[in-house]
C-alpha positions in Angstrom: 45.6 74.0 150.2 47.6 76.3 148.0 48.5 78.4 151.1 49.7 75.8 152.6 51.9 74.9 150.0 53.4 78.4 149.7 54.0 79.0 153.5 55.3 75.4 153.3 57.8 76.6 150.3 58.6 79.8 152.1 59.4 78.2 155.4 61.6 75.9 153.5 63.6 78.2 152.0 63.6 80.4 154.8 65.1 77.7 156.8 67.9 77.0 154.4 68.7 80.2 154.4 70.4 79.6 158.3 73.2 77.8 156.7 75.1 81.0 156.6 74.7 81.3 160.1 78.1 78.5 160.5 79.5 79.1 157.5 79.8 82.7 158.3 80.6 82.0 162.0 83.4 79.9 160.6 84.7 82.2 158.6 84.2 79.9 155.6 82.5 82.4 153.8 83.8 86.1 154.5 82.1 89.2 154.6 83.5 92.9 154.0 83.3 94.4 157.6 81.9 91.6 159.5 82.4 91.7 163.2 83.7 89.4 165.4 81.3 91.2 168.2 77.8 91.1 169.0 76.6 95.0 168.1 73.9 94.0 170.7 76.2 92.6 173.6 79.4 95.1 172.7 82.5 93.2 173.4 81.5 91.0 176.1 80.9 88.4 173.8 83.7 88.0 171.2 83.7 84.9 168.4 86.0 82.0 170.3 86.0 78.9 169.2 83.8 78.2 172.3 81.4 80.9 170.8 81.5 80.0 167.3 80.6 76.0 168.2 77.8 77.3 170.1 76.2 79.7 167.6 77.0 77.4 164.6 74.3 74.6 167.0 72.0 77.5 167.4 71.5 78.0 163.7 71.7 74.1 162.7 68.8 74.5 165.1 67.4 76.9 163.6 67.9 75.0 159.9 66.3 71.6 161.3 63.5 73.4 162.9 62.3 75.3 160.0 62.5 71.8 157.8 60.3 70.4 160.6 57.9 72.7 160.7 57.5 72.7 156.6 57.4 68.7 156.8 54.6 69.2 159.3 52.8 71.6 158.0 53.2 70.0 154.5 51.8 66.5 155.8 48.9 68.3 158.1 50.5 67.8 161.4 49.2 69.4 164.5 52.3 70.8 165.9 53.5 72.6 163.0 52.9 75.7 164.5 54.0 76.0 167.6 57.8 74.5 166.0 57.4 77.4 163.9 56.6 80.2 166.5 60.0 79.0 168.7 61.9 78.3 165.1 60.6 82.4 164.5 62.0 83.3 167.9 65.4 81.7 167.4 65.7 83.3 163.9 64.7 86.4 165.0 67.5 86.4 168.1 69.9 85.6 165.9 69.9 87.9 163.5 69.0 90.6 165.8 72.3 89.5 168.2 74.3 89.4 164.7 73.3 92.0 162.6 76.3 93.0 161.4 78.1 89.4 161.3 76.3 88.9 157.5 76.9 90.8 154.4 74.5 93.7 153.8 70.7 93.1 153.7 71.4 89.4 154.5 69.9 90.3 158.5 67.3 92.2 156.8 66.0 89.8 154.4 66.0 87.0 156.7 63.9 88.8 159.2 61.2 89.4 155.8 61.1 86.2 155.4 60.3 85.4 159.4 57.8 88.2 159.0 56.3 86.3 156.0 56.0 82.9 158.1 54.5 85.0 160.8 52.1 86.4 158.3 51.5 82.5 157.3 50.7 81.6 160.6 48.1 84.3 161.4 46.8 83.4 158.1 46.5 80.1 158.2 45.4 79.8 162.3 42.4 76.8 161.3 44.9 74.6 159.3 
């Protein structure tokens, strides 16, 4: 029970964690030497407007998905973990595609903390 409530926690804050994803996107919050350009794609994929709205969804995604997956983990729900795996697999993507959109270890720490949930879910496989 006490696992539970940790990964349950840690997914949580994990999750709320993706609100940077629009508010950097944005611009609303501004980071020294943040690109405009995927380091993975090079420039053939810019921040437009077009762009931005569609990476800002990707990350409320991301945001809602996590929430779910600690409301269904935290009320015994079956399906808790197969929201997480695809909520881990959007994370990861985009913070891999936009490593250097964020300040410093911002990329970094966020993948930890998908790591961590990983770690969870291996841990906790009979829950």
């Amino acid at each position: 029970m006490e696992a539970r409530i940790i990964l349950a926690a840690i997914v949580t804050l994990h999750g709320l964690g993706h609100v940077l994803g629009p508010l950097m996107t944005f611009g609303i919050i501004k980071s020294e030497g943040f690109s405009d350009t995927s380091w993975l794609l090079n420039d053939r994929l810019q921040l437009n407007e077009g762009v931005q709205k569609a990476l800002s969804l990707l990350w409320i995604v991301a945001l809602v998905g996590f929430a779910a997956t600690a409301f269904g983990l935290w009320n015994g729900m079956g399906w808790w973990r197969t929201v997480a795996w695809v909520n881990v697999a959007l994370s990861v993507t985009l913070f891999a595609t936009w490593w250097n959109a964020f300040p410093q270890n911002v990329p970094l720490q966020a993948n930890l903390g998908n790591v961590a949930i990983v770690g969870g879910l291996l841990l906790l496989r009979s829950l």
